[in-house]
Each structure stands twice: as structure tokens, then as C-alpha cells.
N, C-alpha and C positions, 0 to 999 in steps of 0.2 A: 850786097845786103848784109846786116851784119847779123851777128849768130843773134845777138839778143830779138833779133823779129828776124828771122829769116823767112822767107816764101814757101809757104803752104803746098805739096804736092799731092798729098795722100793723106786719109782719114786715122791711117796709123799715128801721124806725127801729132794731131787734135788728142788722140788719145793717150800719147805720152803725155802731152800737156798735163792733161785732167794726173795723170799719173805722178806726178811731179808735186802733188798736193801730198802724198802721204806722209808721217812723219812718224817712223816704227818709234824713238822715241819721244814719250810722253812727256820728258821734261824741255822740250820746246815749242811744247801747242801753247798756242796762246789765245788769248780773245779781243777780237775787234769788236767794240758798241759804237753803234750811228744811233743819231736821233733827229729829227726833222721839227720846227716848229715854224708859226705864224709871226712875222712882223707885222707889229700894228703902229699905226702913229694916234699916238696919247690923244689928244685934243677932242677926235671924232673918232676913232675905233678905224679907223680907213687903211686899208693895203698900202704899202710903198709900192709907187712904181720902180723903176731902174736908174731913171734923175730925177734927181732934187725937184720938187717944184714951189721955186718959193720960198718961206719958212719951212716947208715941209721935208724933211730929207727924203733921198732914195735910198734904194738898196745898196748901191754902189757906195755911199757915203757908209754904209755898216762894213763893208766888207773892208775901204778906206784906214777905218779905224780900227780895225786889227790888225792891217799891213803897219800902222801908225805903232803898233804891240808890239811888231816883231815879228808878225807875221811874212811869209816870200809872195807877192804876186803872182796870179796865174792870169793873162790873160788870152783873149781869143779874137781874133779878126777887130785889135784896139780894145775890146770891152772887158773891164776886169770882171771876171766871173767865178773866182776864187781863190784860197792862200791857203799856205801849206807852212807847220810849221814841227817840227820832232815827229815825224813819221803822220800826223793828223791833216786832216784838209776840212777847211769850210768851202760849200758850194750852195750853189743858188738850182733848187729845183723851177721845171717852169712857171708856177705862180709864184715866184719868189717865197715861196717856203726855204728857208735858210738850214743847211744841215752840218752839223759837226759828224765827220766819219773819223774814227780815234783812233789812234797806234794799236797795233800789235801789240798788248800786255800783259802781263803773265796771271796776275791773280782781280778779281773782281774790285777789292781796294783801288786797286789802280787803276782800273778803267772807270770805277764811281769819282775817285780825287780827279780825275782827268776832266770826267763830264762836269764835276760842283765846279771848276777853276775855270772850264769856259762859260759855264752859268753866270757866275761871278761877275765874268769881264764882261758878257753881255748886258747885265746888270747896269752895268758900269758906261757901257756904251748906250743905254738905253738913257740914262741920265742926263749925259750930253745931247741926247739925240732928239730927248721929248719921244721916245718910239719905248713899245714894250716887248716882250719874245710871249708868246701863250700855245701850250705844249694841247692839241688837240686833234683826234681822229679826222675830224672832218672842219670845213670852216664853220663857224656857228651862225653868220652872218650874210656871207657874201654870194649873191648869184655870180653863176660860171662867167655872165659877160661883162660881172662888172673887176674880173682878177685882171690886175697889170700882169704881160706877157713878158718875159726875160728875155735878153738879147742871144740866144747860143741855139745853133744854128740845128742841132740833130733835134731840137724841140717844137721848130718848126715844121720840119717832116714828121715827125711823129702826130705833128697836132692833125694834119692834112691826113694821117691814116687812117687816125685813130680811129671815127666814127664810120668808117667801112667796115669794121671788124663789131661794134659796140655800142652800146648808147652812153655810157658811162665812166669811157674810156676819158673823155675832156676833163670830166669830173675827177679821175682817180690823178690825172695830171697837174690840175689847178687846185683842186681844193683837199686836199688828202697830206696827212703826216701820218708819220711812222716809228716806230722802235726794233731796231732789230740787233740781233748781234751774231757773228761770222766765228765761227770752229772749226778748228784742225779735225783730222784723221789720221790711223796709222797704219792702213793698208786700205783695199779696195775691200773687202771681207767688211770693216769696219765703219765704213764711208755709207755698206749699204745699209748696216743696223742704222746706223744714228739718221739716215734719210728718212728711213721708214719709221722708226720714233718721230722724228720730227713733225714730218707730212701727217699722223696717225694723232698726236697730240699738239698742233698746231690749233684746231679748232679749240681747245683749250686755252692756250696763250689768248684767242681773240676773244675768250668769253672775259678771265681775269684782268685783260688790259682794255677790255672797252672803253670806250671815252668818246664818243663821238654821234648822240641822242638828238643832236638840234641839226637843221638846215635851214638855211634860209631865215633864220630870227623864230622857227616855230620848234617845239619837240615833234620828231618822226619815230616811227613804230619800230623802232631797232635800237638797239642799242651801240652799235657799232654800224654806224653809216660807210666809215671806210670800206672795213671787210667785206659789205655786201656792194657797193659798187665794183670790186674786185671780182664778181661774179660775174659783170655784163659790159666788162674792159674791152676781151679780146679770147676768145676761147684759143686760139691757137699756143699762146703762149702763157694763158694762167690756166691754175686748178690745182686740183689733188695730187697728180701726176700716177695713176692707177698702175702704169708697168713696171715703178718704182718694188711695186711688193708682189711684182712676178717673179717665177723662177730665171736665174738668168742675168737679173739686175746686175749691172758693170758700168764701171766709164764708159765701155764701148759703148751702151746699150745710152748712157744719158747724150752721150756724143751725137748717137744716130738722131737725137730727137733733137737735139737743136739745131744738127744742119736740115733739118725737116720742116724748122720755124722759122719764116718769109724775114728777109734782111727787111732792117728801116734804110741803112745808111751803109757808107764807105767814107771813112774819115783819109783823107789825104791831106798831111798839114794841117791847118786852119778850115781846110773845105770842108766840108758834110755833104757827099757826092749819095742824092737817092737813088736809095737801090729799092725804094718800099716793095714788098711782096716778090722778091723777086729771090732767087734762092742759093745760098751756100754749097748746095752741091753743085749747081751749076759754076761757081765762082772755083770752086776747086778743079776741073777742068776748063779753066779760061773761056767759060761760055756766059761770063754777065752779063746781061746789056747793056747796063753800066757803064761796064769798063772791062769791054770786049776785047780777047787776046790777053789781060791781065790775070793771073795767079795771085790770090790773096797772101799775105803777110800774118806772121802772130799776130799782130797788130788789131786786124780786121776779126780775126777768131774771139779775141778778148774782149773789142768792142760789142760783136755781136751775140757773145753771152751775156753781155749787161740788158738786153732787149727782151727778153724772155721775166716773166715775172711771176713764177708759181710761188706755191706757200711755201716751199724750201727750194733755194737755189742752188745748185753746184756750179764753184769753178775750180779754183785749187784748195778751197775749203765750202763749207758750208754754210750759206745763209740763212738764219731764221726769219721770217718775213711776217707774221702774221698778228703783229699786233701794234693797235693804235697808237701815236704819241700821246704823250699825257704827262703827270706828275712829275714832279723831279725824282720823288721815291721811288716808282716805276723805273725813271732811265736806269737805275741801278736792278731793280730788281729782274729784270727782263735777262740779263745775263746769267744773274744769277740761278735763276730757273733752269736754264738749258746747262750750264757748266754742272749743277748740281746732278743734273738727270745722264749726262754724255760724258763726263772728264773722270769719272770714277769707272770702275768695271763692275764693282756690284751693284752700281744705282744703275746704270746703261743696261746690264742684265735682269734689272728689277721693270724696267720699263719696258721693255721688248715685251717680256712675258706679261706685264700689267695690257697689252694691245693684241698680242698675239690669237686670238679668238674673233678681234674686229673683221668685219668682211669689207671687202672695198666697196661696196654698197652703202652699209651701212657709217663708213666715212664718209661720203661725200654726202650723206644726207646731213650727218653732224657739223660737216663745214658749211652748207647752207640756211641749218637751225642756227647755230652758235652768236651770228651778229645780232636776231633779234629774240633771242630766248637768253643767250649768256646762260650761267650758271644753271638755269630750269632746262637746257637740250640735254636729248638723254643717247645715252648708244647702250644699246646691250640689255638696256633695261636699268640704266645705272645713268645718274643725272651728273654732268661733267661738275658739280659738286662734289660729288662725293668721289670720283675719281679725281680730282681737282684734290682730295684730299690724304688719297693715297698718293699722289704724285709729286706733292708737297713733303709727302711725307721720304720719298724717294730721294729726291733733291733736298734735302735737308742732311741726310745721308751721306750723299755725296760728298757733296759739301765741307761736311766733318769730316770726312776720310781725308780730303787733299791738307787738311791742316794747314790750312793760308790764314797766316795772321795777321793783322797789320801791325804797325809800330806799337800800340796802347795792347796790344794782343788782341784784340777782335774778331772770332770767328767769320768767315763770308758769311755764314747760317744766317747772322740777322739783316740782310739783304732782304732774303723773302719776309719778314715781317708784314709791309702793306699786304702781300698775297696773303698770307696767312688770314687775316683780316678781314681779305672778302671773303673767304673759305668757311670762316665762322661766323660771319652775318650774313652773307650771301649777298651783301652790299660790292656793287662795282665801281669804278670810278664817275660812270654814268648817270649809275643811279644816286651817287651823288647831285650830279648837277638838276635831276629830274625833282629831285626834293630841295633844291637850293629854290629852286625857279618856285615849285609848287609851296614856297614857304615864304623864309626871311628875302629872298629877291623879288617879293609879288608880279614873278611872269617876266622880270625886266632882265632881256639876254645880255646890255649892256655889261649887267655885272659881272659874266663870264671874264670879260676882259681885265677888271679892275682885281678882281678876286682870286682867279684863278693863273696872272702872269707868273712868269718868273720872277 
């Protein structure tokens, strides 16, 4: 076995792992943005399947013409299902929601030029393709049986699980995009503040990046349809994560909880060997039934922290999870927010203490207002406006502290711009679409498509 995956013996070795995230220093944390959007083919607003049918392209034919860019092939059991090009990968979620995950980059410039330059090309490919890209929470159109299913194999187990655990869970799978973006730490001390900001002002993110008012062709009474289907996924492995801001919080302590949360899978190769509900601690004494007598690999550890999907993720850094896709202004500004609030020490200490009085009660009722109140949910007696306001005002802070300019000098600061925007009209991305519909698009969802692509 080699050192880079060698075989799993003891929960110590999981927690070196996690351990292995810190970076005492600060001049090598960087920031990773993903963002998730809808392929449509122009003609009728219709999903790509995975092939061509016809005049119609597939998915396959998008991913095609980015290996055709320069991008490297990934594929899996024959199916191309993703490319990888300067540290970035395009992949294909299960209902072919297509996702740019971007390099490790040091200042927000670069992660925004990263995102506009695959915008760009997708643009470009949408041209050729007759297909558009449209950046939304939820799909605005499509019932769950009518989304074409993606060839990759841990999707199919998953799908077979899913609705043991959920009602919602197919939904969060097929019809759901996303923005998020992934932070460094510089010790375990550090990892717990910025969790506990995150998890504590996540319901925030989903109130400012809402975007996702319609299903099914009708407006629904929330504003963020994503975020609350995320509520009735899988309780095992989303939520608040309450022991987070218990005394005690450590790797060890997030370790214990994911070997706690029921495997999907055992990737061997190209196979996707089910392991559904069956359990990692058993796997660490060679008791799976799976793959009885076997000892898991890094391999398998890594995979199965990608299965777990609370509002903030740990693995060797952290992921922000809790807000819609949307806007091209958004992709930028979603980093911007967290780098502004975490990558400084007196905005990260301005935020701590801006939460520090919140009860864990009182969060988890905030993260179940926030999809359909957005900016009118209150905690504390204080309407995530107007902390919406201080927290802007925090991350604006920050911000200006790192002195990241870019080539013309440009502070990050004006990143948050759109946020600021909703902050002072109270106006969401949602509520945009809610007044597009109620107005100049007299009710017709088509327009979403034409109006709001990339």
C-alpha cells in the first residue's frame, strides 16, 4: 500500500488526517470557490441528458468541448464524467447540474477571474451547443422524474438510499445548485472558531444568496427552496451540527461523528461497492459486510467525508455550504463574505463575539426561518438584516485589512457590493425573480431561462 493511502488501523490515524489541515502560517491559506449551475437546451428550456439525442446535445458533448479547450479527461467505467485543468475540475452532479470546483487561490481576484473565464468559455460553448448555463437554487421547471439521471455509479446508490433517510433527499440530488467556498485553518483552536461562525451565521448566507422562489413552473412560499429541502435530505448527516459549540469541540470530536454516519459506498477502482447504512467503525476493525476481513484505506475515509453534508463541512479545511447558486455577482461575492469575516483576526474576532450570546436553540430555529423569511428571520430579537448589517460591516473590514489588490488596484471590498444591496433594500435575489414574474414577465417562468442565463 503506498504511504499516500495507506490502510486505516486506528481512529488516531483519521485524526492526524483532519490534523494535517492546519496551516500556522497565514500566507498559505487559500480559497477554493465551487459553483453549480443548470444546463438547458435553448430551443425548449429542456435538461440535457448524458447523449446527444439528435440535434440535441448531451452532457457529455459539454464536457467534450472543454477537453476540446485543453481541458485533461476523467473518466469512469468508459463514461466521461469530468476534466481537470490548472488545479480546477468540471463534474457532472446527478441531474447533470454541471460544477466548476476552482484551484486553490490566494486572493478573491483570482478566484472571481477564475470563475468570469469559465463563464466565458461556457458562454462560448453554449453558442455552439444551442444550450444555455442558468445559475439557480432550485430548478425552476422541472418535476424530480422528469431530470435525466448521470452515468456515475456512487449516484446510484445514493439515489436507492436516499428516500429511507427523507422525502427530499432525490430532490436535494436532482434539482438543487449551489455556491460555496472552502478555508484554510491554522490550528485546531482556530478550525473551532471559524466552524462555529460559520454553522452560527450560515443561516445568513442562505437568507442573502436565496434564489430559488419557484418549482415546478409555480412560485413556492420560501424563498430558498434549496436550503429547506436540505432540512428533510437525511438527518443523519445534515444540520446545524449542535456539538460543534460544545465544550470539547476537536478533530477528534468531528472524527467521532462521521465515523458515526452510515457509509453510502467503498470505491475500489472504477467499482462503487454498497456499503449503504452500514458503518466505518465497523470497517475499521475489518468487520464490513461489504468487504468482510478488509481494512479501509485513506482512500475510503476521504470518500466518506464527502457523504455527510451539514451547513459547514470539515476535512482538511472548511466548507461553507449554505447558499443557493445564482448570479454571476454572487459567485464572487460568496467568498468574499467568509474570507472577509475568517481570513483577518479582527473581523474573525468581531464575529465570534457578533454570535457569542446565540443559544443552539435559538440557531437551529434561525436555520429553519431563513429559507422562507430570508432577511425578515430574527434570532435574538435582531432580524438577520440588520445583523446582515453588522456582518457586512465586519467582512468589509477584513477585507481591507488583507490589502489584496488586483492589477488596476481594486480592493476585494467591492466584492460584497450585490450583498450590500440586499442589506439596504432588503431586496434578495428571489425576490427579484418574484417581482420579474409579478411584473414585466406577466407570470411566464420561461423568462427565467432567457433572462437570467449566463
Amino acid at each position: 500500500m503506498s504511504k499516500a493511502n495507506p490502510v486505516i488501523e486506528s481512529k488516531s490515524q483519521l485524526v492526524e488526517y483532519l490534523e494535517t489541515g492546519s496551516k500556522p502560517d497565514r500566507s498559505s491559506w487559500r480559497i477554493g470557490s465551487e459553483h453549480e449551475k443548470f444546463i438547458f437546451y435553448r430551443p425548449d428550456n429542456s435538461p440535457l441528458a448524458y447523449e446527444a439525442d439528435g440535434d440535441k446535445p448531451g452532457v457529455k458533448d459539454v464536457i467534450e468541448a472543454f477537453v476540446a479547450r485543453g481541458w485533461a479527461p476523467v473518466e469512469e467505467n468508459g463514461f466521461l464524467i469530468a476534466a481537470l485543468k490548472d488545479g480546477a475540475s468540471i463534474t457532472l452532479e446527478p441531474g447533470g447540474q454541471f460544477e466548476l470546483s476552482g484551484a486553490p487561490l490566494k486572493t478573491i481576484h483570482e478566484t472571481c477571474n477564475e470563475t468570469s473565464a469559465h463563464l466565458h468559455i461556457s458562454r462560448e460553448i453554449g453558442e455552439e451547443l444551442n444550450i444555455g448555463f442558468l445559475g439557480l437554487g432550485f430548478h425552476p421547471t422541472l418535476k424530480r422524474e422528469d431530470v435525466p439521471i448521470m452515468p456515475k455509479a456512487r449516484y446510484d446508490i445514493m439515489r436507492a438510499y436516499m428516500p429511507k433517510k427523507g422525502n427530499l433527499g432525490l430532490d436535494m440530488m436532482l434539482r438543487t445548485c449551489t455556491v460555496q467556498v472552502n478555508l484554510d485553518f491554522a490550528s485546531e483552536a482556530d478550525m473551532v472558531e471559524k466552524f462555529q461562525i460559520g454553522l452560527a451565521l450560515q443561516p445568513l448566507a442562505t437568507a442573502l444568496f436565496a434564489n430559488s422562489p419557484i418549482k415546478e413552473g409555480k412560485l413556492h412560499p420560501v424563498k430558498s427552496l434549496r436550503s429547506q429541502v436540505w432540512t428533510d435530505t437525511d438527518p443523519d448527516r445534515c444540520g446545524m451540527l449542535p456539538f460543534v459549540f460544545e465544550k470539547g469541540m476537536s478533530f477528534e470530536r468531528w472524527a467521532d461523528h462521521v465515523l458515526d454516519v452510515p457509509m453510502y459506498f467503498v470505491k475500489r477502482g472504477d467499482t462503487y461497492i454498497d456499503a449503504s447504512g452500514q458503518s466505518f467503525r465497523a470497517f475499521l476493525k475489518g468487520e464490513l459486510a461489504a468487504l468482510p476481513g478488509e481494512l479501509p484505506r485513506l482512500s475510503d475515509w476521504e470518500d466518506h467525508m464527502t457523504t455527510l453534508f451539514p451547513e459547514v463541512r470539515l476535512k482538511t479545511f472548511l466548507e461553507m455550504r449554505g447558499a443557493d447558486g445564482g448570479p454571476w455577482a454572487r459567485l464572487c461575492a460568496l467568498p468574499a463574505f467568509w474570507v472577509g469575516l475568517l481570513y483577518d483576526s479582527s473581523a474573525q474576532a468581531a464575529a465570534l463575539d457578533l454570535i457569542k450570546d446565540w443559544s443552539i436553540a435559538d440557531m437551529e430555529q434561525l436555520r429553519l426561518d431563513a429559507p422562507a423569511l430570508g432577511l425578515q428571520a430574527k434570532i435574538g430579537g435582531h432580524s438577520l438584516q440588520d445583523i446582515g448589517q453588522t456582518a457586512l460591516e465586519i467582512a468589509d473590514s477584513g477585507l481591507k485589512a488583507r490589502k489584496a489588490f488586483s492589477a488596476s488596484g481594486d480592493s476585494e471590498q467591492g466584492f460584497l457590493n450585490s450583498l450590500w444591496e440586499s442589506i439596504e433594500t432588503g431586496k434578495l435575489p428571489a425576490d427579484r425573480i418574484i417581482d420579474n414574474l409579478n411584473g414585466k414577465w406577466n407570470g411566464d417562468v420561461a423568462c427565467i431561462f432567457s433572462e437570467l442565463s449566463y
